[in-house]
Legacy VTK file of the C-alpha trace (Angstrom):
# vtk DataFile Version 3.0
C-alpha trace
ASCII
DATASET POLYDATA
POINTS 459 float
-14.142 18.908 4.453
-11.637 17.748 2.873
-10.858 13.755 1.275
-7.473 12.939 0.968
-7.636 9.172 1.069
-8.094 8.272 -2.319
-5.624 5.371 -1.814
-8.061 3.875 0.418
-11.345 4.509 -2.037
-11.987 7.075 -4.505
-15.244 9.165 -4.774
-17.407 8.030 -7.816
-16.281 9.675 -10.703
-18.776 12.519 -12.207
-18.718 10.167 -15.880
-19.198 6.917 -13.802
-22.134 8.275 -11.926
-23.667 8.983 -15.267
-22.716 5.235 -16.921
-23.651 3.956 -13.829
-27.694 4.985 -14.078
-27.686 4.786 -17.783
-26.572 0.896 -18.068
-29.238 0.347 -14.970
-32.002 0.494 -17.523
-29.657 -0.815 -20.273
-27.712 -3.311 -18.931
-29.968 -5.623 -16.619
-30.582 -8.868 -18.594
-28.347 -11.538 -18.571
-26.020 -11.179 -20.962
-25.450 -14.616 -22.213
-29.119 -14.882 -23.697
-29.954 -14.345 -27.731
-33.064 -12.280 -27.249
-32.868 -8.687 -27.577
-32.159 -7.488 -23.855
-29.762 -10.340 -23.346
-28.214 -8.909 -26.378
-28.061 -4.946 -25.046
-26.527 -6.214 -22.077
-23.851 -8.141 -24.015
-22.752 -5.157 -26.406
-22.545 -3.653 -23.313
-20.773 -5.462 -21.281
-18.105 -6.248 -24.446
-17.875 -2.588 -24.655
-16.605 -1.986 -21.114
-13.892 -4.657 -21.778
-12.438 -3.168 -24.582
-11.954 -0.292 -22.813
-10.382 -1.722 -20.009
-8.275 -3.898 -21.821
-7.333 -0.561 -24.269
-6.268 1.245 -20.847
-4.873 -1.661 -19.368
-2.637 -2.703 -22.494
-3.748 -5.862 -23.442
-6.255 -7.764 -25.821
-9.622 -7.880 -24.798
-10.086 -11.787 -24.517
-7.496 -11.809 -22.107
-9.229 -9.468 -19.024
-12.320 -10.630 -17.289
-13.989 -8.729 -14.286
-14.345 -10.044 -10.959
-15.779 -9.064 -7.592
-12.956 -7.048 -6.089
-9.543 -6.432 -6.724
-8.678 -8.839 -3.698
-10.623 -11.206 -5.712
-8.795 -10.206 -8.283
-5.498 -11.169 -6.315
-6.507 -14.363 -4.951
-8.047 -16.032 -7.949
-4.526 -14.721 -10.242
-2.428 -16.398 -7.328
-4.618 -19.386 -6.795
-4.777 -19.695 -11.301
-1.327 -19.593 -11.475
-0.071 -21.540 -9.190
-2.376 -24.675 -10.080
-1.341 -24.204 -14.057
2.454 -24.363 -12.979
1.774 -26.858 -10.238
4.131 -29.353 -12.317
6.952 -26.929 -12.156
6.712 -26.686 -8.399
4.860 -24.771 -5.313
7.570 -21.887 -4.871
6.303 -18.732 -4.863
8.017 -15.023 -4.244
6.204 -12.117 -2.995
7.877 -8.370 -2.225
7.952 -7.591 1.809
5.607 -4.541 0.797
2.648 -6.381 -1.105
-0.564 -5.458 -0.075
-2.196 -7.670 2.373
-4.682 -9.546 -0.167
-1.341 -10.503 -1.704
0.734 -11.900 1.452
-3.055 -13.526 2.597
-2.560 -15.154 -0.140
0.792 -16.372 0.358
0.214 -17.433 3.642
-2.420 -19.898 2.724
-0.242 -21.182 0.125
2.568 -21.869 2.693
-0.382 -23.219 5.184
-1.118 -25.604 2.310
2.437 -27.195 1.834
3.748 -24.610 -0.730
6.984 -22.572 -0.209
7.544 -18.912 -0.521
10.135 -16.347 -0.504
9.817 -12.547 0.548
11.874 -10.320 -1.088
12.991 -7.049 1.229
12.952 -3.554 0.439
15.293 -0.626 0.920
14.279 2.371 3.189
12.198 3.953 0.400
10.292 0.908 0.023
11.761 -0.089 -3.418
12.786 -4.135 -4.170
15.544 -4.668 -6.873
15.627 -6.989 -9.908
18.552 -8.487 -8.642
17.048 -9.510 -5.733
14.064 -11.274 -7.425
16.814 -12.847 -9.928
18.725 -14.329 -6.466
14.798 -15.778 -5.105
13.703 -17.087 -8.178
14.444 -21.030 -8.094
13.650 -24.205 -10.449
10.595 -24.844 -8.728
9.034 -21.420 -8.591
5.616 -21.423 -10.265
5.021 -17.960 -10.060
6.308 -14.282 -8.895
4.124 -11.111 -7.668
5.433 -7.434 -7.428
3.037 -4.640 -7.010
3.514 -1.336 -9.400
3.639 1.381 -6.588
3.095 0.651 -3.299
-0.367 1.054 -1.172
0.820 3.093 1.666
4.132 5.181 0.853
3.928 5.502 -3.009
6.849 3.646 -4.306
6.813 2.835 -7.620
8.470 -0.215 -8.383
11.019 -1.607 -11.157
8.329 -3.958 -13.030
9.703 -3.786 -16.247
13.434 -5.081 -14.922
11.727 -7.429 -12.641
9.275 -9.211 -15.674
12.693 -9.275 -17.690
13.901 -11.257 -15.170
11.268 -13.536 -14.351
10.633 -13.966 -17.766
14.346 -15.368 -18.601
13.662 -17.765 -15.807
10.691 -18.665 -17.016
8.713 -17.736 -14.659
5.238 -15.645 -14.717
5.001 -12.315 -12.860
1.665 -11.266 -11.633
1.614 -7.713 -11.230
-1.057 -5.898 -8.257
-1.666 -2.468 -10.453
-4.625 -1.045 -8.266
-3.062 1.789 -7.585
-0.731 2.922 -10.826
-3.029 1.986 -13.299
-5.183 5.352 -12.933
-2.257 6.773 -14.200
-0.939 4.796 -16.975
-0.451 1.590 -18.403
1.883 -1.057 -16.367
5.395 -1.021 -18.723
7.508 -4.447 -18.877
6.498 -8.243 -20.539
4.706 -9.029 -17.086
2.276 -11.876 -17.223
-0.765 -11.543 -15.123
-2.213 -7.912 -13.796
-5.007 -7.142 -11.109
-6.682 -4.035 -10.104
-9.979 -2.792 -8.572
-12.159 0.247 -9.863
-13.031 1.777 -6.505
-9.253 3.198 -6.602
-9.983 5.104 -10.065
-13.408 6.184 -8.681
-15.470 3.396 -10.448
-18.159 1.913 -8.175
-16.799 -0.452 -5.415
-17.158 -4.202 -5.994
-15.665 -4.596 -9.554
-11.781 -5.409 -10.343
-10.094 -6.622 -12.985
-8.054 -9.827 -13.615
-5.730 -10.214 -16.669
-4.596 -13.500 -17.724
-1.981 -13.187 -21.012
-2.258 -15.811 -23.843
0.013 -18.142 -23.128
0.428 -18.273 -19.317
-0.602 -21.132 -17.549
-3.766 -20.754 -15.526
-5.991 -23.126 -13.992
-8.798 -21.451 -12.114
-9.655 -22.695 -8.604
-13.003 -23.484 -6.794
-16.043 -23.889 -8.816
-16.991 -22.551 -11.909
-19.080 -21.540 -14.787
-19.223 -20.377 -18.086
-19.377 -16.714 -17.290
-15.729 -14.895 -17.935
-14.319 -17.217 -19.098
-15.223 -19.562 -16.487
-12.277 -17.265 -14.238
-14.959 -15.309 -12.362
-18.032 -17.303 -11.898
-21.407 -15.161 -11.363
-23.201 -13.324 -13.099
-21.933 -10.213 -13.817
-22.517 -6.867 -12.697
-23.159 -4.978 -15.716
-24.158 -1.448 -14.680
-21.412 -1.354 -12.318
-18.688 -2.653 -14.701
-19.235 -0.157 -17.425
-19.294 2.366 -14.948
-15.902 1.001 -13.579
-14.481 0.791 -17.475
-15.706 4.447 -18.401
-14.027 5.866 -15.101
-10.855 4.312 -15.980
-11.109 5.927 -19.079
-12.245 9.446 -18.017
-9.147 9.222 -15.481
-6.866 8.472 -18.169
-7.734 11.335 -20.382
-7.263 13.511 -17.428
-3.808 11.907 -16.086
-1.075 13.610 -17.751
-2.276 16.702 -16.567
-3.340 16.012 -12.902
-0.171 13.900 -12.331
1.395 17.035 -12.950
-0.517 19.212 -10.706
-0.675 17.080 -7.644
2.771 16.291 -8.249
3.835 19.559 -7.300
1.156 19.743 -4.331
2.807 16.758 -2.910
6.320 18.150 -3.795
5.304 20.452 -1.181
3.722 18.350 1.366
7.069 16.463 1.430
9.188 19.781 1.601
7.300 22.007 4.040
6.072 18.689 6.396
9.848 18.892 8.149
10.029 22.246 8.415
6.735 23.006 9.987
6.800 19.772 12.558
9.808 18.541 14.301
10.890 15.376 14.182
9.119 14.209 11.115
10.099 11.399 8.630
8.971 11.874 5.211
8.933 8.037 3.571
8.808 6.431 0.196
10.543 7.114 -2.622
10.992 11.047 -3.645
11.212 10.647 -7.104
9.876 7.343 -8.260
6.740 7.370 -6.417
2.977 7.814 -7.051
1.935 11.482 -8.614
-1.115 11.937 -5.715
0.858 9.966 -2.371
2.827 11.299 -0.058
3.876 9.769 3.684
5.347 10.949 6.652
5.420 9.929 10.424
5.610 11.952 13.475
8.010 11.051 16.387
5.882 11.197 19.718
2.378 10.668 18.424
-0.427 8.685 18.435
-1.198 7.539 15.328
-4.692 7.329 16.367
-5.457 10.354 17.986
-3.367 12.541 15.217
-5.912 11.066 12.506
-8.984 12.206 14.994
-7.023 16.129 15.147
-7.238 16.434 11.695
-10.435 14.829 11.223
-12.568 17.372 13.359
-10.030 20.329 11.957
-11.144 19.126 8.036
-9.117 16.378 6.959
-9.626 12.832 6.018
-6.158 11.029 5.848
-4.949 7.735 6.468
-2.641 6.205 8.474
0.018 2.871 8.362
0.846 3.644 11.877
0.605 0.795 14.487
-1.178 3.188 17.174
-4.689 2.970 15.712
-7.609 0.948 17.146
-7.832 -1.062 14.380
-4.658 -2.965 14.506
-2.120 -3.203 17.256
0.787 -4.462 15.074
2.944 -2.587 13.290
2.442 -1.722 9.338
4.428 -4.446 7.347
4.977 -1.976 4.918
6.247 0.099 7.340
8.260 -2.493 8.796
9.673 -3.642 5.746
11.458 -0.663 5.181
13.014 0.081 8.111
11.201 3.759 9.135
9.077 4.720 12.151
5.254 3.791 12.373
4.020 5.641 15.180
2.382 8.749 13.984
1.942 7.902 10.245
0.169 10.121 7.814
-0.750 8.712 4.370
-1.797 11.839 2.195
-3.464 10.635 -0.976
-4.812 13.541 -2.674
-8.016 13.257 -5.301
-8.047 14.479 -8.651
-9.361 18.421 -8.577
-7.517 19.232 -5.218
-7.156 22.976 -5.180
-4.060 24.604 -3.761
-5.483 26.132 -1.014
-6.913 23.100 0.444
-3.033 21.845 0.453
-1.920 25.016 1.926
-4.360 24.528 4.954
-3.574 21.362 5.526
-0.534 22.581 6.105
-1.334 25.651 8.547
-3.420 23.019 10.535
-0.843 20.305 10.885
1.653 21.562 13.439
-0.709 22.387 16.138
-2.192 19.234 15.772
0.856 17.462 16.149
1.676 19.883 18.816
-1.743 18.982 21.031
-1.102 14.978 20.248
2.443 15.365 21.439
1.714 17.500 24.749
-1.126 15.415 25.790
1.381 12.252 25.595
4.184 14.480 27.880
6.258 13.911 24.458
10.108 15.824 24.682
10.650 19.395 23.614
14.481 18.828 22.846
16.850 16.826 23.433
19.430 18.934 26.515
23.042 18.697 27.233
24.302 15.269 28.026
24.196 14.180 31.655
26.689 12.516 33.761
25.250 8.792 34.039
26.968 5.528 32.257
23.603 3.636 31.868
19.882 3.930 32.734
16.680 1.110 32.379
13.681 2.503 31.480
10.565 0.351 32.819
7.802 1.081 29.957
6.325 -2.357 30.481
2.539 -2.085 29.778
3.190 0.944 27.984
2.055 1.202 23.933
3.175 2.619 21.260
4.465 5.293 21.164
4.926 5.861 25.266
8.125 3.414 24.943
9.659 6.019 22.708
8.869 8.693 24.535
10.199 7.148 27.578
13.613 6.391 25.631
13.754 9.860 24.194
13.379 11.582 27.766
15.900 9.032 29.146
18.787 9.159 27.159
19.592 13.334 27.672
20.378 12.100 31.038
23.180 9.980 30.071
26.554 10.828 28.690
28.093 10.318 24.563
28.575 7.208 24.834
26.608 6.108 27.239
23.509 3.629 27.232
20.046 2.923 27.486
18.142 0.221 27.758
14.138 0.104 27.128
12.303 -2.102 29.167
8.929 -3.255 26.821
6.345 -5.592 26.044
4.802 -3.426 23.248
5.761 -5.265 19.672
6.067 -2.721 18.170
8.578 -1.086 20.240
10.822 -3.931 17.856
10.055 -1.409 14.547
10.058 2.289 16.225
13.182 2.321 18.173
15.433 1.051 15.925
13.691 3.708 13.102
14.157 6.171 16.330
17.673 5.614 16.507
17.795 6.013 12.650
16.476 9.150 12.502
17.961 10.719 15.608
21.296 9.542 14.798
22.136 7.036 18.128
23.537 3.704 17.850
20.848 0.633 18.051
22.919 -1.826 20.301
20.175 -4.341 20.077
17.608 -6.308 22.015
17.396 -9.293 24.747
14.644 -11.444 25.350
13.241 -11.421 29.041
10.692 -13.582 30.513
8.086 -10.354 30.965
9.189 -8.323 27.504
11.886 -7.261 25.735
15.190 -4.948 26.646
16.267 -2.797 23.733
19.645 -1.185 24.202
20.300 1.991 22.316
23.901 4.176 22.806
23.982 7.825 22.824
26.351 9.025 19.935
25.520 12.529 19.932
LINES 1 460
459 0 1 2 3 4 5 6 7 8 9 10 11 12 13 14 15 16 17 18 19 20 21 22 23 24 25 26 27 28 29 30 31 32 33 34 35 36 37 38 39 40 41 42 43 44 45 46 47 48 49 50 51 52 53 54 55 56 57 58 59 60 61 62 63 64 65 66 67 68 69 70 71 72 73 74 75 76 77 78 79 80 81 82 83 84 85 86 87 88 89 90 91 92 93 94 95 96 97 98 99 100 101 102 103 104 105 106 107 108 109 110 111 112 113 114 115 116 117 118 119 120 121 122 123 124 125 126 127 128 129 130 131 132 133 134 135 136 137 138 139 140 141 142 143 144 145 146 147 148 149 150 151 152 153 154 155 156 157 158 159 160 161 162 163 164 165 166 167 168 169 170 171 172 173 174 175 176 177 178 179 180 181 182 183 184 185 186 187 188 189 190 191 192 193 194 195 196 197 198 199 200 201 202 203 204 205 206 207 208 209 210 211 212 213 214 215 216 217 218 219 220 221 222 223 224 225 226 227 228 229 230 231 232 233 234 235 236 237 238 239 240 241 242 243 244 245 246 247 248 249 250 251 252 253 254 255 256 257 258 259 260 261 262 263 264 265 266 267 268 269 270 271 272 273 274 275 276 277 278 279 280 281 282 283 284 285 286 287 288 289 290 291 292 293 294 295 296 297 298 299 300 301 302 303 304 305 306 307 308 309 310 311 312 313 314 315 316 317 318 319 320 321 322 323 324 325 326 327 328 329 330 331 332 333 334 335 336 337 338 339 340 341 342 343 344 345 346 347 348 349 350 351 352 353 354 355 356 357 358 359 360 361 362 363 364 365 366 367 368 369 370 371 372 373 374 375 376 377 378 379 380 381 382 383 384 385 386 387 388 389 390 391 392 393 394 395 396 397 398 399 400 401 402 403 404 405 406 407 408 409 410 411 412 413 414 415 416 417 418 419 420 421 422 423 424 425 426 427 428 429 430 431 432 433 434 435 436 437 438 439 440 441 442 443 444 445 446 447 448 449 450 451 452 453 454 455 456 457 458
């Protein structure tokens, strides 16, 4: 079997394992008490800070642990926004954040605050300039994550925190996924990430608060990290976190390199093997282990279940899975097709031939997804018809795409169909359809039982 969802949760590191039962008979007693355990459990817990805050880039009195990284995220917001409460209640997010991020935006907004959400281009990238042009008198605070959850996108901190920092305003960067590989560059303000992406033990994150930066923590608290993570700590599990984050980094440089060139060829060879494929994200500025793609014609759901009994754990930002039926934001954000998404995420120690595999055992089960769904083999000469409706009311993703793509070989160049749906998401794939398969996106009518999307054939 093999794991390629390391995005989603890493396996526990080999060195964390072995922290992990050493600091259970160590690092038990609480470590605010002057007798001798209390003391053990101090030096050790003061230990596993350093190191974090030596791999995070920042001083040690600045970084205290927390539950989660989610926790992480909604505490930094929630700290933030009280300490710059006097400067006002705006608040700007990226399109692409990850959902603990836009939860906590939401509730904001629910509470009387404002917020703006800056787009993305098709790879999923924001620009400075487009934070500079959100970023208003009253804004109290701006987030921007350092590479993005599901596609890989690494994003322009550094110019953004330059920014935000002229305007006086504090960025909190989401670094759960970059900071395995490196330090987050640029003068940012607040960082977050959680250990169970660097193979640490699940339940610990990290919240960094710079000297300086307004922060008023919300809800109750105590005297325990700084009174910014109340609780008592979870020793054995945060020096486990802090020595995987350093074993990772010692290992970085050279595994970025190697799974670089794995994915390299996961993003080449994906197009060639499997017709009408997408590959998404940014190709050069983009995580070292990610890669993305989505498959025309497929359900997202039943692709992930193929490669699951042929060997393969992956993940998936498509729409078509039983655990959400609305489209990816991410996804969405950027403008590309959801149905059929693959997120590859590849652990540290992937061999080649487990790539190569992969590879051999994709097609077919694209190929079995596709037939079983009565997806198109090709698109024929053009027919002799002006306009045709397609009816795929009741129909789900991605059977109102397939019903467009059978459609429109049946009309002329230049002539038009129109998609008959009730499926939301049908409002993110067949534009992205269009995109890819070069035909014009007319646009879309409301109707009292759905939606009518019109799409021209150009070619």
């Amino acid at each position: 079997m093999s794991y390629f969802d390391v995005a989603s949760a890493a396996p526990l590191h080999p060195v964390a394992r072995q922290a992990l039962l050493a600091s259970l008979d160590e690092g038990w007693a609480d470590p605010a008490r002057l007798y001798r355990e209390g003391r053990r459990a101090r030096m050790l817990l003061d230990a596993a800070r350093e190191a974090a805050a030596e791999a995070v880039g920042c001083r040690a009195d600045e970084l205290v642990f927390t539950p989660s990284g989610t926790r992480a995220l909604h505490d930094g917001i929630a700290g933030a926004l009280a300490g710059r409460r006097r400067v006002g209640r705006h608040l700007v997010v990226s399109a692409v954040e990850h959902s603990a991020v836009l939860h906590s935006a939401a509730a904001h907004e629910a509470a009387g605050g404002a917020v703006t959400e800056v787009g993305v281009d098709r790879a999923g990238a924001v620009t400075a300039a487009a934070y500079a042009e959100a970023l208003r008198a009253d804004t109290a605070l701006a987030c921007l994550q350092s590479a993005n959850h599901e596609v890989g996108t690494e994003q322009p901190v550094a110019e953004v925190a330059e920014v935000c920092r002229a305007a006086g305003v504090p960025l909190l960067v989401d670094a759960a996924q970059s900071l395995p590989w490196g330090a987050v560059d640029g003068d940012w303000s607040l960082l977050a990430a959680s250990a169970h992406k660097w193979g640490g033990p699940a339940g610990v994150g990290l919240l960094v608060v710079r000297k300086g930066v307004r922060f008023a923590p919300r809800g109750p608290v105590d005297e325990r990290e700084s009174g910014r993570s109340p609780g008592f700590e979870n020793i054995p599990a945060i020096v486990a976190a802090a020595a995987a984050l350093r074993a990772v980094r010692a290992e970085a440089v050279a595994e970025a390199a190697r799974l670089r060139e794995l994915t390299e060829r996961i993003r080449a060879r994906v197009p060639d093997l499997v017709p009408d494929v997408e590959v998404v994200g940014d190709p050069v500025r983009r995580l070292p282990h990610l890669v993305t793609f989505s498959c025309l014609y497929v359900d997202g759901e039943s692709l992930l279940h193929e490669l699951d009994r042929a060997g393969f754990s992956v993940s998936s930002g498509s729409s078509c899975t039983s655990s959400t039926l609305t489209p990816s934001h991410v996804l969405t954000a950027m403008g590309v097709v959801s149905e059929g998404n693959v997120r590859v995420s590849l652990p540290p120690g992937t061999e080649d031939a487990e790539v190569e595999r992969f590879l051999e055992v994709l097609p077919g089960a694209v190929a079995g997804v596709r037939e079983k769904l009565g997806a198109p083999v090709g698109v024929t000469a053009a027919g002799t018809l002006d306009e045709l409706t397609v009816d795929a009311l009741g129909e789900r993703c991605p059977l109102p795409v397939i019903e467009l793509a059978k459609a429109l070989p049946r009309v002329r160049v230049g002539g038009t169909v129109t998609v008959l749906s009730d499926d939301e998401v049908a409002a993110v794939d067949i534009p992205a359809w269009c995109w890819t398969q070069e035909q014009e996106y007319v646009g879309a009518r409301e109707r009292a039982d759905g939606v009518a999307y019109e799409v021209r054939r150009l070619v």
